[in-house]
N, C-alpha and C positions, 0 to 999 in steps of 0.2 A: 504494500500500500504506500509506504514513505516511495517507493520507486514512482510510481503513478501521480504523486504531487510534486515531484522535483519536475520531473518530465514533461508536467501541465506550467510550471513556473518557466523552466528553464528545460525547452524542448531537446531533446538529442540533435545533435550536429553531428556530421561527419567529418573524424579526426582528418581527413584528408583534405576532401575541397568544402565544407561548410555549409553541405547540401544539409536541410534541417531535415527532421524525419527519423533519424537515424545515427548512431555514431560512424557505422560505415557502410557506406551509400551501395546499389550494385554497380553503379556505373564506377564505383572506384573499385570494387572489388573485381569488376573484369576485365580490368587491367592487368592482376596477379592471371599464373599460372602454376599450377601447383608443381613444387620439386621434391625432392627425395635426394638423402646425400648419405652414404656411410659414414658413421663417427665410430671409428672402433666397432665395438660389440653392440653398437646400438643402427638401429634404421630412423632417422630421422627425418618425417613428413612435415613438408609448411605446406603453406597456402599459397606463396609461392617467393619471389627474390626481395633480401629487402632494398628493396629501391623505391622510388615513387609513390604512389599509393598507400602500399604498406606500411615502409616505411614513414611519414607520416603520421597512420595510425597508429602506429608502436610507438612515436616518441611523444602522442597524446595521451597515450595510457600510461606511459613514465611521466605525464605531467598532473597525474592523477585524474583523470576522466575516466569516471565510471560510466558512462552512455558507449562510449568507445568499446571501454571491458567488455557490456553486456554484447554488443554488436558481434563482436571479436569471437566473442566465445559463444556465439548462434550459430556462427561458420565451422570453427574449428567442431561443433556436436553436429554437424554434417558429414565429418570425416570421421566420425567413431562407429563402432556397432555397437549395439545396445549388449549392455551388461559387462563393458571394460572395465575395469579400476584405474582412476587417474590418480594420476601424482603429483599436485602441482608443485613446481620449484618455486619457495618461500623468496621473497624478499628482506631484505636487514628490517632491523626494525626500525631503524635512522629512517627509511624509506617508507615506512608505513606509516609514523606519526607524521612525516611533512605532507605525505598522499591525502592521509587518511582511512585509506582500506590495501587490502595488497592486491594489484591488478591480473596477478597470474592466477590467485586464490579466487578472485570472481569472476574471471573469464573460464577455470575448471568448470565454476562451481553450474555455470547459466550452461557449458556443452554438454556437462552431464544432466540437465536438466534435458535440455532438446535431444539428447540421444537415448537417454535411459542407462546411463550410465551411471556410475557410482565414485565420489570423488574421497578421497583417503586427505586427507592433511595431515600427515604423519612425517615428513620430513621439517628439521628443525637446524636453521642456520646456528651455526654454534662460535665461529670465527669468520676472521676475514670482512674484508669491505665488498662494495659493489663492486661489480667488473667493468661496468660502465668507467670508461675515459680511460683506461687500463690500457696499453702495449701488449703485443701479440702474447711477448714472452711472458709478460708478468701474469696475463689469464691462463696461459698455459702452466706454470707454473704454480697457479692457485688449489692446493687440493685439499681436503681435511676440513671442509668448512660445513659440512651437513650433519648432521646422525637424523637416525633413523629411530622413533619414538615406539614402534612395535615392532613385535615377532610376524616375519609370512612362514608357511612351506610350501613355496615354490611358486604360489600366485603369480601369473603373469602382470604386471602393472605396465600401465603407461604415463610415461613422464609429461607432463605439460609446460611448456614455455612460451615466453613470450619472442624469444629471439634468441636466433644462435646464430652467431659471430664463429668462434674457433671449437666451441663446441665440452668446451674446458668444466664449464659449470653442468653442464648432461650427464659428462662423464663422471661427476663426482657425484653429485647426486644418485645417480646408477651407483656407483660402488658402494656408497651406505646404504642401498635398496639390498644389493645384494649381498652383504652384509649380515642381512636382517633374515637373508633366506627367501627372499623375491626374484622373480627371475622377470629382467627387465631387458627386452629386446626393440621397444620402439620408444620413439619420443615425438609428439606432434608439438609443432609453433607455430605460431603466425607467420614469422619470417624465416628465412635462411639465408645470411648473408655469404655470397658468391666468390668474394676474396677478403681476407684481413690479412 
């Protein structure tokens, strides 16, 4: 209901061109073409490069735009099948108090809503900073920054993100999954950036 009076106050725009209606309009979304990239052990699905369009929306939902979120993660529960387990990748908390909500946590939360899916918040930032503004090396470099707040055996989960750059934050995440006794073989995002 609060969604419904923000929305009546302060209509959704589209993180991209500002089409109201909507955080992310179709005419910007068919722009994207969806990619797939191998990261290691994992298969990683966007929606498609982050350039244009996308990209855009992805640095409206880092500027805290929940209409965006909601938008974001109507699409991404397009590309699930019903009855996955997602995993969204937490945000610091520095980044949730300046947002207000964590954007990867509500974009899970609304595709497992549209797919019938089942969203898990079980990973928990333990160390380290953002990776935003970060050098190739130093995200690559970044590991040990998650754990895993429950026991799986074997559950297959899928990771959620907003963007992957090098790919550094998936992979660890994945390693405290499986860790935990999760067996984690994909990860869907909104974007996939093409070269860092």
């Amino acid at each position: 209901m609060w969604d419904q009076v923000v929305d009546l106050l302060f209509p959704p725009q589209c993180g991209a061109c500002g089409e109201i209606g909507t955080g992310f309009c179709d005419l910007c979304a068919a722009e994207a073409s969806p990619l797939e990239r191998r990261q290691d052990a994992l298969l990683v699905r966007g929606l498609g490069a982050y350039s244009g369009a996308l990209r855009a929306a992805v640095l409206a939902l880092k500027d805290g735009r929940r209409d965006v979120a909601r938008a974001l993660g109507e699409r991404l529960g397009s590309r699930l099948v019903p009855g996955a387990l997602l995993v969204p990748v937490p945000t610091t908390a520095v980044r949730r108090r300046v947002r207000g909500f964590d954007g990867v946590i509500e974009m899970a939360r609304v595709a497992a809503r549209a797919s019938g899916a089942l969203p898990l918040e079980v990973l928990r930032q333990c160390a380290g900073d953002a990776q935003r503004g970060r050098s190739r090396e130093a995200r690559l470099g970044a590991s040990g920054r998650f754990v895993c707040e429950r026991d799986f055996h074997g559950e297959p989960l899928v990771l959620v993100d907003d963007v992957c750059t090098t790919g550094a934050t998936l992979d660890d995440c994945a390693r405290a999954l499986r860790e935990a006794g999760a067996t984690v073989q994909e990860a869907l995002v909104v974007a996939i950036a093409q070269s860092f």
